[in-house]
C-alpha positions in Angstrom: 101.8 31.2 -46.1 103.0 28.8 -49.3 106.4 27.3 -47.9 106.7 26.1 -51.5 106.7 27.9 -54.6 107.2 26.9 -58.4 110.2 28.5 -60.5 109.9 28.4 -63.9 113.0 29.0 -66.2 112.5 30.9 -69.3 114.5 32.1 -72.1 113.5 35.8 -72.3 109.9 35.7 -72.0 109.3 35.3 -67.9 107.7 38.8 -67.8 105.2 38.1 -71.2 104.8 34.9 -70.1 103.5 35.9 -66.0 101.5 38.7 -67.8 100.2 36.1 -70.3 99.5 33.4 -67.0 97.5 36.7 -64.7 95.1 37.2 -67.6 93.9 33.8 -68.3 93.1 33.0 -64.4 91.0 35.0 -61.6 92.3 36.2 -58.7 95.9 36.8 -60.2 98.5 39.5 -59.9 101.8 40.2 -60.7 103.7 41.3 -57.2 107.5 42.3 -58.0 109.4 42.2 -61.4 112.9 42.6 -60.6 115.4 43.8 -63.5 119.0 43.0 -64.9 121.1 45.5 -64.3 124.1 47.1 -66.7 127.2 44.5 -67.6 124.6 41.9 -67.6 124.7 39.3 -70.5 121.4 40.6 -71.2 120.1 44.2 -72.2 119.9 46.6 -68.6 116.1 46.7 -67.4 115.2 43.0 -69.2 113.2 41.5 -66.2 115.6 38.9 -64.6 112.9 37.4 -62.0 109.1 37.7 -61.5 106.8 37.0 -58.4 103.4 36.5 -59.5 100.2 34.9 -58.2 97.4 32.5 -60.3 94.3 32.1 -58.4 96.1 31.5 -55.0 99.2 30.4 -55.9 102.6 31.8 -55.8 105.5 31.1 -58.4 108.1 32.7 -60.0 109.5 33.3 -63.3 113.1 33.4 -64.1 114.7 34.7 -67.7 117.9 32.5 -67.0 118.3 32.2 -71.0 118.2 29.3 -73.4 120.3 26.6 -71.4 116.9 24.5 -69.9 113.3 24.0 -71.4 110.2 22.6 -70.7 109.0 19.1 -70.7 106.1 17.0 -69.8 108.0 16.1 -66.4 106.2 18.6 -65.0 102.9 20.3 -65.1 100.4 22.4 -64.1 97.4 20.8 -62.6 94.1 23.0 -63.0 90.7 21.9 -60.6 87.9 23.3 -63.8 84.6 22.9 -62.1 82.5 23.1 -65.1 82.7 22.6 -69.1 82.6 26.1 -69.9 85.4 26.9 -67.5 87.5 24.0 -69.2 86.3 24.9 -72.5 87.7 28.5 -71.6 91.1 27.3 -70.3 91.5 24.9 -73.0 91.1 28.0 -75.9 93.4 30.7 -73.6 96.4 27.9 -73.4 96.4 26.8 -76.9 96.2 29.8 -78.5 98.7 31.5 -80.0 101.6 28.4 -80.8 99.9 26.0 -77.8 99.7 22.2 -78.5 96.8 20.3 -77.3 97.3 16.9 -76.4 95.9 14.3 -74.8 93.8 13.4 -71.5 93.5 17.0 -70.6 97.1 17.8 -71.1 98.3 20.5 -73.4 101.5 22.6 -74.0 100.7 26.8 -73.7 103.4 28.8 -76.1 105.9 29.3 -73.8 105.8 25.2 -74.2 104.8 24.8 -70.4 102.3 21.6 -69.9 99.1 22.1 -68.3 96.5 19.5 -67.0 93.0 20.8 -67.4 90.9 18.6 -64.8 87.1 18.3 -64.0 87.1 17.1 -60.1 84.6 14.2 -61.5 87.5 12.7 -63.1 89.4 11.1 -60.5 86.0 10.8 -58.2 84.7 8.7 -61.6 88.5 7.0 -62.3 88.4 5.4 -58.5 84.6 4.1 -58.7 84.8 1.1 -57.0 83.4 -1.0 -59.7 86.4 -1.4 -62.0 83.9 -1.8 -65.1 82.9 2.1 -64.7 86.1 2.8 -64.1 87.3 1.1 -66.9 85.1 2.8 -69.5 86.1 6.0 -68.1 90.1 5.4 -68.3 88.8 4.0 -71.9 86.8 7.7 -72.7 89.2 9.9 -71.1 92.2 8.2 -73.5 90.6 8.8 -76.5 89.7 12.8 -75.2 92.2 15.6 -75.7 90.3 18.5 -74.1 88.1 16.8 -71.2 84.5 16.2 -71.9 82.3 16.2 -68.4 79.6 14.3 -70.5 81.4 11.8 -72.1 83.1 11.0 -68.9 79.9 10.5 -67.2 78.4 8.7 -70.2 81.4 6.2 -69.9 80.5 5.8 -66.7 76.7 5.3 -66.9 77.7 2.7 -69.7 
C-alpha cells in the first residue's frame, strides 16, 4: 500500500485534468470523484477532490481555486523505456497549451512539469569516466525532448 500520495491543487480543472492524466498512461483509472455540495463557493456537483491512479501510482486532485499554481519545484518523473514511448509522452503532454523545455522537462496545459526520462540517462550520466559523462551532461543540455541516440552517441564520443 502507497503511504504517500501526491495532491495536486487546481483551479477548476482537477476532474479534466485526472481524465486528461488516465488517457495518456497505461494501467490508469479514475477511483472516486467526490463533489461540492450546495452553499459552496463553487457551482453544486463541480468535483471538489479526485483519487486517481497513473500506471501504479496514486494521487489526488483537488479544485481548491485560483489561490496556488504550479511551478518547476516539483515534477513528475517518468521511467520511458524506449524512444517511441518518449516520443509518445513528449506529443500527449505538450499538446494542447503544453511547453517543452529543456533536458526532458516540459509543462502539460494544466502547467504541471513533467520529466520524461530514458533509464540510460542517469546509468550513462554516472559512467565512471567523467569524459563520457561529460559529453552526455554536454548532449542532454542542448536536448529538449530526450534523444536515446544522441545520448549514447555522446557517450561513445
Amino acid at each position: 500500500m502507497q503511504t504517500i500520495t501526491p495532491y495536486l491543487w487546481f483551479d477548476t480543472q482537477a476532474e479534466e485534468a485526472a481524465n486528461f492524466y488516465v488517457s495518456v498512461f497505461k494501467n490508469s483509472k479514475i477511483v472516486t470523484v467526490s463533489r461540492y455540495g450546495e452553499g459552496a463557493p463553487v457551482p453544486a456537483g463541480t468535483a471538489m477532490g479526485v483519487s486517481f491512479v497513473l500506471d501504479g501510482l496514486e494521487l489526488n486532485a483537488f479544485n481548491g481555486g485560483p489561490m496556488f499554481t504550479f511551478n518547476e519545484a516539483i515534477s513528475l518523473y517518468v521511467n520511458a523505456e524506449t524512444q517511441p514511448e518518449i516520443d509518445e509522452l513528449w506529443e500527449k503532454l505538450t499538446a494542447d497549451g503544453g511547453e517543452p523545455s529543456q533536458c526532458g522537462w516540459l509543462k502539460d496545459r494544466y502547467g504541471l512539469s513533467w520529466q520524461i526520462v530514458p533509464p540510460v540517462l542517469p546509468q550513462l550520466l554516472s559512467d565512471p569516466n567523467p569524459e563520457i559523462a561529460g559529453r552526455v551532461m554536454q548532449a542532454m543540455l542542448g536536448m529538449g525532448k530526450l534523444d536515446i541516440a544522441g545520448l549514447q552517441a555522446a557517450a561513445a564520443g
